[in-house]
Backbone as JSON, one array per atom type, in Angstrom:
{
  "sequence": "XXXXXXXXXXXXXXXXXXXXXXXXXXXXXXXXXXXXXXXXXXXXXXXXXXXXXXXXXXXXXXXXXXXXXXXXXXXXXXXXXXXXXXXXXXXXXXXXXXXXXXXXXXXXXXXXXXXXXXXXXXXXXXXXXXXXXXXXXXXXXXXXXXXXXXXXXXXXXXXXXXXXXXXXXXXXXXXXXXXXXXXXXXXXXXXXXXXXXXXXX",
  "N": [[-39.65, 0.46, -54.19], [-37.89, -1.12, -51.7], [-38.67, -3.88, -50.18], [-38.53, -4.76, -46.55], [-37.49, -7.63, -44.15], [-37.34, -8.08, -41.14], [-35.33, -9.78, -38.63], [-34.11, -10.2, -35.94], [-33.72, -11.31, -32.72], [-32.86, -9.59, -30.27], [-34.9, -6.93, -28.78], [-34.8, -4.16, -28.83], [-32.46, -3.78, -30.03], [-33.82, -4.95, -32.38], [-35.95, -2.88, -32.91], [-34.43, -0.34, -32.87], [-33.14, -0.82, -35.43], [-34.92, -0.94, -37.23], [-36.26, 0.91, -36.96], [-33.74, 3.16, -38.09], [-33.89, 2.17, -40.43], [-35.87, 2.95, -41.67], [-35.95, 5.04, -42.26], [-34.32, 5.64, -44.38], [-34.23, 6.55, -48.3], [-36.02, 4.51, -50.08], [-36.27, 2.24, -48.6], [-38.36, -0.09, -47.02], [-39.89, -1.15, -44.04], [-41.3, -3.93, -43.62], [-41.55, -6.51, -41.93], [-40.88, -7.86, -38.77], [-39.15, -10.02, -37.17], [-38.65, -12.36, -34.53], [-37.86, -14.56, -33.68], [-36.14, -17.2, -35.58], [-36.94, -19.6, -36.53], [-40.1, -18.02, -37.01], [-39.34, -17.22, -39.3], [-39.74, -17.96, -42.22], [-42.1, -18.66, -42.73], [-43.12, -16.06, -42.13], [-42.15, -14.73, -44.12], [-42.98, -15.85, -45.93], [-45.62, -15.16, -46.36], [-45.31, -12.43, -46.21], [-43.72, -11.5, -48.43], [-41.11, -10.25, -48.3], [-38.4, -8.27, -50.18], [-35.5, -8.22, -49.59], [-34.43, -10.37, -46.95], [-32.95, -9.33, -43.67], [-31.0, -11.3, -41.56], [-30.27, -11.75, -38.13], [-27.64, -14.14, -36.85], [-27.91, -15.51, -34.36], [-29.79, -16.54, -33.19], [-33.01, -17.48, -31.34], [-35.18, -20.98, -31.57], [-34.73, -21.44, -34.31], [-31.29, -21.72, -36.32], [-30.12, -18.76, -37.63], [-28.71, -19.29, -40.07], [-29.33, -21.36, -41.02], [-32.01, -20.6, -41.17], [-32.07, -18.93, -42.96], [-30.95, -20.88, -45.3], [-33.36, -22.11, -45.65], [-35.53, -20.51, -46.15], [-34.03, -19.34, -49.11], [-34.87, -21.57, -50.1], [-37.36, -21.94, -49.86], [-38.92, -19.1, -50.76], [-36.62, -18.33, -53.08], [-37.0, -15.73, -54.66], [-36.23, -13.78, -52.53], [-33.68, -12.09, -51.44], [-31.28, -12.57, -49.18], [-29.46, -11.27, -46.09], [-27.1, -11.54, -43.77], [-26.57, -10.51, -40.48], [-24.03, -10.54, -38.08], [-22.78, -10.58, -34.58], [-20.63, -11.51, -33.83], [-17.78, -11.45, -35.58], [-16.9, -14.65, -37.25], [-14.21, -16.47, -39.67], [-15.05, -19.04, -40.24], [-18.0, -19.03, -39.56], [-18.84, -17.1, -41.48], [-18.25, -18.92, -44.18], [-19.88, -20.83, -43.51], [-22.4, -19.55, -43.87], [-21.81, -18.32, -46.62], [-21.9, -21.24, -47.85], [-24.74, -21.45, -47.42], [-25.4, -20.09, -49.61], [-26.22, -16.92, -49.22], [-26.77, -13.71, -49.38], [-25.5, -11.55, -48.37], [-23.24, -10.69, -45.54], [-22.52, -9.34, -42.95], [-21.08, -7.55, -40.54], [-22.58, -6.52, -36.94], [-21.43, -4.52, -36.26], [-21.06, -2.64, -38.4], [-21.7, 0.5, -39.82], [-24.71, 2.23, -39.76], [-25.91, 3.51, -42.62], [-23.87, 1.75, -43.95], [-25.11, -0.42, -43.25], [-27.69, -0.31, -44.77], [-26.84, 0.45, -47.56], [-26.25, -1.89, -47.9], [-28.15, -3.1, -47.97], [-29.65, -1.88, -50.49], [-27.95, -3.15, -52.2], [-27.39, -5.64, -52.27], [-30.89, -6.4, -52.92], [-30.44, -5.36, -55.44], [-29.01, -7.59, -56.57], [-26.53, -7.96, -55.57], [-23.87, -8.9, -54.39], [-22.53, -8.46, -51.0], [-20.07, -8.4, -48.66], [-18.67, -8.23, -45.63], [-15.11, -7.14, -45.58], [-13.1, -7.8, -44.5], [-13.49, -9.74, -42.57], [-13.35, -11.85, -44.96], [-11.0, -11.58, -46.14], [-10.09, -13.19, -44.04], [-11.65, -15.58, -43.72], [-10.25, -16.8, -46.11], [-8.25, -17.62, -45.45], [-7.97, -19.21, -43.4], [-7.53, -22.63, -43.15], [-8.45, -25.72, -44.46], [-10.68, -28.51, -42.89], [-9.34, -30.42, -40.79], [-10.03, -32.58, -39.36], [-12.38, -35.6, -39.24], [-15.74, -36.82, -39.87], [-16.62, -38.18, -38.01], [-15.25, -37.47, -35.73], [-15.83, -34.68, -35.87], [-18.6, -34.84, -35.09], [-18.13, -35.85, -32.29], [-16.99, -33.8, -31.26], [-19.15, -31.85, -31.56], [-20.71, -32.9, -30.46], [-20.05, -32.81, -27.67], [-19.64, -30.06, -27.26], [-22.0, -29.37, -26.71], [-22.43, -30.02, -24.09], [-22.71, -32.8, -23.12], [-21.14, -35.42, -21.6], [-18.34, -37.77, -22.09], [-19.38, -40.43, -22.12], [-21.84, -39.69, -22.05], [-22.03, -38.74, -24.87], [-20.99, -40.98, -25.76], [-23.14, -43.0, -25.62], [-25.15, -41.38, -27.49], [-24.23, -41.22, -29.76], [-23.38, -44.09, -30.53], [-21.71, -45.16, -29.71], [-18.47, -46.85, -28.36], [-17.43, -46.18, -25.45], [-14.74, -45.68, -25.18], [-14.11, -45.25, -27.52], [-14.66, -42.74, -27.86], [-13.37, -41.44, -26.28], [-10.81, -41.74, -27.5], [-11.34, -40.22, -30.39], [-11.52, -37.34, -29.16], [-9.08, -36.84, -28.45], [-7.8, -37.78, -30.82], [-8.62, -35.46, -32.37], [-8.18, -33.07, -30.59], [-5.39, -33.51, -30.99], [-4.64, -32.79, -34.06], [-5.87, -30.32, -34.32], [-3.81, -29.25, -32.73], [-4.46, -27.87, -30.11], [-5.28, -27.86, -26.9], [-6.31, -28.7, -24.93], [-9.41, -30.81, -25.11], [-11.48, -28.46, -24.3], [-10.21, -26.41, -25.44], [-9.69, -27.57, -28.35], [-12.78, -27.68, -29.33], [-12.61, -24.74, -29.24], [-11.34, -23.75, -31.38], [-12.54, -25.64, -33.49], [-15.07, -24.55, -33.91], [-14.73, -21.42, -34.09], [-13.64, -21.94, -36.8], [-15.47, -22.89, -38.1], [-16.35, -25.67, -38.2], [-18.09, -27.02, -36.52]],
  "CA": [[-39.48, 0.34, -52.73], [-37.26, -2.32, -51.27], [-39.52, -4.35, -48.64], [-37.32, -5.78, -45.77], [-37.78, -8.49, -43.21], [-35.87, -8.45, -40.25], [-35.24, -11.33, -37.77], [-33.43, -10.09, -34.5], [-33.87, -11.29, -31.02], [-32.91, -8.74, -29.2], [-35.98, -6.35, -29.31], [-34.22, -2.85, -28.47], [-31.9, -3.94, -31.32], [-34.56, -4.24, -34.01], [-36.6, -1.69, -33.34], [-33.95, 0.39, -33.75], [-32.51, -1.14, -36.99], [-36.25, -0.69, -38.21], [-36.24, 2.49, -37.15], [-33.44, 3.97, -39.01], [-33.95, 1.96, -42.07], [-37.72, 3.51, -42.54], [-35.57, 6.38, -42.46], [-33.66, 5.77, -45.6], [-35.48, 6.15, -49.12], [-36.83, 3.24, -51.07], [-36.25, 0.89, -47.82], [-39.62, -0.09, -46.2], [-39.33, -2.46, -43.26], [-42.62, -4.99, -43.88], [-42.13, -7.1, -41.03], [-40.33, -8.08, -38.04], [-39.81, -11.08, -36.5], [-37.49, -12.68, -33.0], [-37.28, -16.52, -33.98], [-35.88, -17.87, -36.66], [-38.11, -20.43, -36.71], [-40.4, -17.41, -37.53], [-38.93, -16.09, -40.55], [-39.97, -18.26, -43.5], [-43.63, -18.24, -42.71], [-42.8, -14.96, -42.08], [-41.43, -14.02, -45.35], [-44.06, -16.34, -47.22], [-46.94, -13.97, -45.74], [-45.19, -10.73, -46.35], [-42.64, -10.9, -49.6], [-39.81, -9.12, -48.63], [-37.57, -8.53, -51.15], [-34.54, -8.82, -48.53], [-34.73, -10.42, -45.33], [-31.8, -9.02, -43.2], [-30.95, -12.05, -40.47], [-29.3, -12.19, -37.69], [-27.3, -15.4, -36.77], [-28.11, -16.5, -33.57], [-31.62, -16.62, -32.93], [-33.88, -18.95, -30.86], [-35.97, -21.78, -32.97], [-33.82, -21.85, -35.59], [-29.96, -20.3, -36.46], [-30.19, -17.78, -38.77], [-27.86, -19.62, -41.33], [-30.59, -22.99, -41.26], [-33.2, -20.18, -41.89], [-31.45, -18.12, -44.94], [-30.92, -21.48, -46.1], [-34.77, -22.84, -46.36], [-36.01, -19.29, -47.24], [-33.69, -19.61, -50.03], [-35.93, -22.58, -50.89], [-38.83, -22.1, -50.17], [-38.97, -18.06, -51.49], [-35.97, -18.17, -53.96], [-36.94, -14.73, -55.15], [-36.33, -13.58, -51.52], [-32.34, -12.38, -50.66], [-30.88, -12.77, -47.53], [-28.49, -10.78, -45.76], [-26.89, -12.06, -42.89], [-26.25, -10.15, -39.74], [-23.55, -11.48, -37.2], [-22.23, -9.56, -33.47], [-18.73, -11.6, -33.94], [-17.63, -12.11, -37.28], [-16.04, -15.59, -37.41], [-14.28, -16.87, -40.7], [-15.8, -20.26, -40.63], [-19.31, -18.79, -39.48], [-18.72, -16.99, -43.17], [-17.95, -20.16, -45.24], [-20.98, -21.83, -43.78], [-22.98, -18.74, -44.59], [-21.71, -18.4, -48.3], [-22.46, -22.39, -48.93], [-26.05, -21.39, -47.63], [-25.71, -19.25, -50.7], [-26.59, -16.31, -48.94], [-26.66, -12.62, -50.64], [-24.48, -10.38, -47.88], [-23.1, -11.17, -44.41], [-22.0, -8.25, -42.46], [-21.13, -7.48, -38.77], [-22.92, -5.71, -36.96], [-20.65, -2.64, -35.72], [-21.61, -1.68, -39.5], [-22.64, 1.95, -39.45], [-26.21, 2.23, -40.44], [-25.4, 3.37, -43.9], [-23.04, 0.4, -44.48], [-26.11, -1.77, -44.19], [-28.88, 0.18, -45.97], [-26.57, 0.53, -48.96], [-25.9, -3.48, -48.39], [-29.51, -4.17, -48.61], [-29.72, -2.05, -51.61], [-26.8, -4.01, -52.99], [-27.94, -7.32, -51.93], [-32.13, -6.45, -53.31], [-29.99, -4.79, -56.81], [-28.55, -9.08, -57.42], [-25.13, -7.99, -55.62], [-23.16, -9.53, -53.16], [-22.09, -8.05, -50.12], [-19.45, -9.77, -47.73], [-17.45, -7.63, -44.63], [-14.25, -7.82, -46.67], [-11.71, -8.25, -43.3], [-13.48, -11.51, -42.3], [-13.81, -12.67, -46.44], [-9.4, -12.33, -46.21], [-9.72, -14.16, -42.67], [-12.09, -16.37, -44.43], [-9.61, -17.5, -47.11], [-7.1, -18.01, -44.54], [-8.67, -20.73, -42.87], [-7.49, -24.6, -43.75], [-9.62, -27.22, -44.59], [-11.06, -29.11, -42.2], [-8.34, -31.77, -40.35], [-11.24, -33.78, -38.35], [-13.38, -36.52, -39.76], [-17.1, -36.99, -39.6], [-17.22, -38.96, -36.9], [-14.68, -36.45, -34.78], [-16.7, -33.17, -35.82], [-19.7, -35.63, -34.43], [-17.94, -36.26, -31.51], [-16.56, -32.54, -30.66], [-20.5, -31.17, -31.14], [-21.62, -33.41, -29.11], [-19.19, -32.58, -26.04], [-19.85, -29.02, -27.34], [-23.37, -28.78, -26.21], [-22.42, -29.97, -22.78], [-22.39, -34.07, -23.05], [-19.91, -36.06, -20.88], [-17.74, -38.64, -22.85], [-20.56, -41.6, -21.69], [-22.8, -39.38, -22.61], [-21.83, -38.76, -26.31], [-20.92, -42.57, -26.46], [-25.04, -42.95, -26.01], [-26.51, -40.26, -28.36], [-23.65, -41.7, -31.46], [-23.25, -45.33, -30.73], [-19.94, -45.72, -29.91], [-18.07, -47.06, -27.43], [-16.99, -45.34, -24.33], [-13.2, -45.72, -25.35], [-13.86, -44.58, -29.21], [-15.39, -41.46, -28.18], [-12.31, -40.48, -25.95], [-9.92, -41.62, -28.75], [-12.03, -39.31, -31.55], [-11.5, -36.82, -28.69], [-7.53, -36.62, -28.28], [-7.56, -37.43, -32.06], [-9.45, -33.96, -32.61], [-7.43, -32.42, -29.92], [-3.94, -33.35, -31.44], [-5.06, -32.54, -35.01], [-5.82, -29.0, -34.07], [-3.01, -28.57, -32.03], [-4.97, -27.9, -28.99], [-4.58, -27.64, -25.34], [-7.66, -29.96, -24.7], [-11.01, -30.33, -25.77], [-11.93, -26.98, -24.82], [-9.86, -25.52, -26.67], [-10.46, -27.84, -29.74], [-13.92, -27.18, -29.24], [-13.08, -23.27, -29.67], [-10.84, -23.84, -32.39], [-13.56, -25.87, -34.48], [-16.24, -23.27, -33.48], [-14.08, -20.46, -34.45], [-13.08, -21.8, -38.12], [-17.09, -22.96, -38.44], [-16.18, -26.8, -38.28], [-19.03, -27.44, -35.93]],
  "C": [[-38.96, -1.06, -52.4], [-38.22, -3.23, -49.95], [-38.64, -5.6, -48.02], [-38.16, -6.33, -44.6], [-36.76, -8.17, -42.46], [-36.0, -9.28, -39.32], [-33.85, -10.98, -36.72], [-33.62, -10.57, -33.01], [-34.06, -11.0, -29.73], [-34.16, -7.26, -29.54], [-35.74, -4.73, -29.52], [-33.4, -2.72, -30.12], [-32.51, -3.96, -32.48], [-35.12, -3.34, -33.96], [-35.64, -0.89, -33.87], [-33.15, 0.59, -35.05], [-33.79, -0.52, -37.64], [-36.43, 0.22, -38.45], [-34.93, 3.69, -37.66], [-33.13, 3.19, -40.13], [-35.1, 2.5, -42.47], [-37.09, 5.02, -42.82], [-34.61, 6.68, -44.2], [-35.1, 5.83, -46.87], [-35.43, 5.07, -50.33], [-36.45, 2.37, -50.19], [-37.66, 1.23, -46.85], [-39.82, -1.52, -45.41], [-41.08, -3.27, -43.0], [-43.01, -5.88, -42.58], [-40.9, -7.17, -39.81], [-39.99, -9.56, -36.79], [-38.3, -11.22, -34.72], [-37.01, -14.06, -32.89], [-36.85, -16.97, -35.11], [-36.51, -18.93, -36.99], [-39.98, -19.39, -37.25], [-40.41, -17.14, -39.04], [-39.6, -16.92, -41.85], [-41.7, -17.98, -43.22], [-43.52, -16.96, -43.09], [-43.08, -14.2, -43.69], [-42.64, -14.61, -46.36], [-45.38, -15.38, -47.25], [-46.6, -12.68, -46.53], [-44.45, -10.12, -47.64], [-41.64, -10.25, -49.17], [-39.07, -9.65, -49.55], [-35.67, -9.36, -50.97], [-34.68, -9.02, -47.03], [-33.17, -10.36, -44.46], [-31.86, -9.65, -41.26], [-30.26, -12.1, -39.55], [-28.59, -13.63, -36.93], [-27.87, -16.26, -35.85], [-29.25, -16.04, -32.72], [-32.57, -17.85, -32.36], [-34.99, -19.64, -31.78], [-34.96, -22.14, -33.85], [-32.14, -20.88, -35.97], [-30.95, -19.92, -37.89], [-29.48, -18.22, -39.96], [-28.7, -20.57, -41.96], [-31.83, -22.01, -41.6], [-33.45, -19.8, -43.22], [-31.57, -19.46, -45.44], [-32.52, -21.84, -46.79], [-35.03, -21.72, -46.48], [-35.49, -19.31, -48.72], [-34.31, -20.52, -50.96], [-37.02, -22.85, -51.16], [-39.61, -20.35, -50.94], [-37.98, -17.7, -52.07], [-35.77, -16.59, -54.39], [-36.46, -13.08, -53.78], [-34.31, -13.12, -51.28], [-32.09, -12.3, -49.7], [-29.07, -11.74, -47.46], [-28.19, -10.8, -44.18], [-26.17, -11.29, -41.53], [-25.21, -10.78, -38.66], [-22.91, -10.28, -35.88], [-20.76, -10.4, -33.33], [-19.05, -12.89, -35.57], [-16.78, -13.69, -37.25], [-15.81, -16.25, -39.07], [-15.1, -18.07, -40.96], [-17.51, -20.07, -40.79], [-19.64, -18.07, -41.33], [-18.92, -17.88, -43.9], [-19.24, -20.7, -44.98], [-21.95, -20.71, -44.4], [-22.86, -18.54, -46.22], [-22.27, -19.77, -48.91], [-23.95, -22.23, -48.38], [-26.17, -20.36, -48.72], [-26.82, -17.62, -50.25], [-25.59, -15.15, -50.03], [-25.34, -11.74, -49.84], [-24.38, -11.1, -46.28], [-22.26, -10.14, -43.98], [-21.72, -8.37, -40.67], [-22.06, -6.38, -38.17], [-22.76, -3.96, -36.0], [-20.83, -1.91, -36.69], [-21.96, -0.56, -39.18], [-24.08, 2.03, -40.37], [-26.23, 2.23, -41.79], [-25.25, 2.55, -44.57], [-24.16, -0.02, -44.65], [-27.39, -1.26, -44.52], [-28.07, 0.09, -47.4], [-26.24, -1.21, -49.57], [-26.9, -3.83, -48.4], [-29.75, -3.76, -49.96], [-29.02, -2.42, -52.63], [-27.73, -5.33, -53.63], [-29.56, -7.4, -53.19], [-31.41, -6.18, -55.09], [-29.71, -6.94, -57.68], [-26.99, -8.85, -56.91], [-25.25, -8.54, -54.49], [-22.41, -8.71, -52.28], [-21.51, -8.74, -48.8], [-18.36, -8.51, -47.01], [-15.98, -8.43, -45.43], [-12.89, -8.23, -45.5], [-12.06, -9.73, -43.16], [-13.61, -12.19, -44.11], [-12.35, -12.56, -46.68], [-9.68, -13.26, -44.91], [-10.21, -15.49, -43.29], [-11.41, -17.53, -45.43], [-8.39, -17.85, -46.44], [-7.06, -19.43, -43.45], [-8.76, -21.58, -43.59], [-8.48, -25.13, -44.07], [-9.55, -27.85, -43.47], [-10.47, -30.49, -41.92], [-9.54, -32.84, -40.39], [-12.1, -34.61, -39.86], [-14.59, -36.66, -39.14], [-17.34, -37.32, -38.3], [-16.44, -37.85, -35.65], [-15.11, -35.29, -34.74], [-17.87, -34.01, -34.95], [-20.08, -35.69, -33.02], [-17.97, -34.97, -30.06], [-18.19, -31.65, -30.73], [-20.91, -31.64, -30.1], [-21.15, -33.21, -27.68], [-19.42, -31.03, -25.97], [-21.07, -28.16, -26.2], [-23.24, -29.16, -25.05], [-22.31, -31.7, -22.46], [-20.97, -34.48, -22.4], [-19.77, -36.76, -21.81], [-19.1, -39.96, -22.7], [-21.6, -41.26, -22.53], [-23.51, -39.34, -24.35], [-21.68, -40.6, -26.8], [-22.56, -43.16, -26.86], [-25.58, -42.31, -27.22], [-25.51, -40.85, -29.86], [-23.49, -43.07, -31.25], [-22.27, -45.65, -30.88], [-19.57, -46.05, -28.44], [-17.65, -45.97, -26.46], [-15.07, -45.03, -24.54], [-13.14, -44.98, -26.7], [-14.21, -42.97, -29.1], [-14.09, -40.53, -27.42], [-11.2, -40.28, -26.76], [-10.23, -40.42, -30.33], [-11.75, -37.57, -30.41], [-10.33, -36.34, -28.79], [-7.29, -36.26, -29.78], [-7.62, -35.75, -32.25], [-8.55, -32.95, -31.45], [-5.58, -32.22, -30.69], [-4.02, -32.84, -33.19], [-5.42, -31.21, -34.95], [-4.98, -28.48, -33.0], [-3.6, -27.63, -30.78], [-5.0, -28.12, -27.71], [-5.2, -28.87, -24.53], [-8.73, -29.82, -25.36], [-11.63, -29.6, -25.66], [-12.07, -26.49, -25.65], [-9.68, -26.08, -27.9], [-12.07, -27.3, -30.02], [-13.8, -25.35, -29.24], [-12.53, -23.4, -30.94], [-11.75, -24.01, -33.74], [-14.56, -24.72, -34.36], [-15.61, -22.05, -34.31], [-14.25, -20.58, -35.85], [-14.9, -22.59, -39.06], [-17.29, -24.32, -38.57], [-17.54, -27.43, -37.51], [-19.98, -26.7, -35.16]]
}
């Protein structure tokens, strides 16, 4: 018997994942959680064999959880749920060395046979975003300009970001344009979707 964790948010949405995976045989859904900040306790309590996450979860993302589950229950795989597939959101998911990362328009099926992939030692990866995935550059920006573009991300004025990184009020609009002309970008919006998009920040 496969024993699964799941870690959704929306509550309508897991039950009914839970409820047609108890429907498959040898999957038995152990626990359930809504925070990602949940899940490792979680998982330390209960064993699942696979905990099937989805990304964006209050407490903690779902990619920062797979990762410390990974560390702190090793024997534990992860399979990563997402409602928009983005290539970059992939890449960071694979270097958390996660087991499967799927979307979830999946048909039920799809991801019962990807947990018993994933619980078997296989890898399972939506194979449209894993070409989009390999299609996506390397990362133009520099440290301090991914730094710059989170921090304007979450809602910070230019002043504001100069405060929380320690930079001048002039360096933070220059790391700004930089990062704008470097992704060929309209403005910092739309750098700020650009990076977002390809998983840069």
């Amino acid at each position: 018997m496969i024993r699964v964790l799941l870690a959704e948010d929306v509550r309508i949405l897991r039950e009914a994942l839970a409820g047609l995976l108890s429907l498959e045989d040898g999957i038995e859904v152990v626990a359930q959680v809504e925070r990602g900040d949940a899940v490792v306790e979680t998982a330390l309590d209960v064993r699942p064999d696979v905990a099937v996450i989805d990304i964006e979860l209050p407490g903690q993302d779902g990619i920062d959880a797979a990762a410390e589950l990974r560390d702190r229950l090793p024997e534990c795989r992860t399979l990563i749920l997402t409602g928009v597939g983005r290539p970059g959101t992939l890449r960071r998911a694979l270097s958390a060395q996660v087991a499967g990362f799927m979307v979830k328009e999946a048909a039920p099926a799809e991801l019962a046979d990807a947990i018993r992939r994933v619980a078997a030692g296989g890898r399972v990866v939506d194979p449209q975003l894993a070409f989009a995935a390999l299609a996506v550059q390397d990362c133009p920006l520099t440290e301090r300009e991914i730094e710059v573009l989170r921090l304007t991300a979450e809602g910070d004025e230019p002043s504001e970001v100069a405060a929380r990184a320690g930079l001048a009020y002039g360096t933070v609009r220059n790391y700004l344009a930089s990062a704008v002309t470097k992704l060929n970008a309209r403005n910092r919006v739309d750098a700020i979707r650009i990076a977002t998009d390809a998983g840069w920040i």
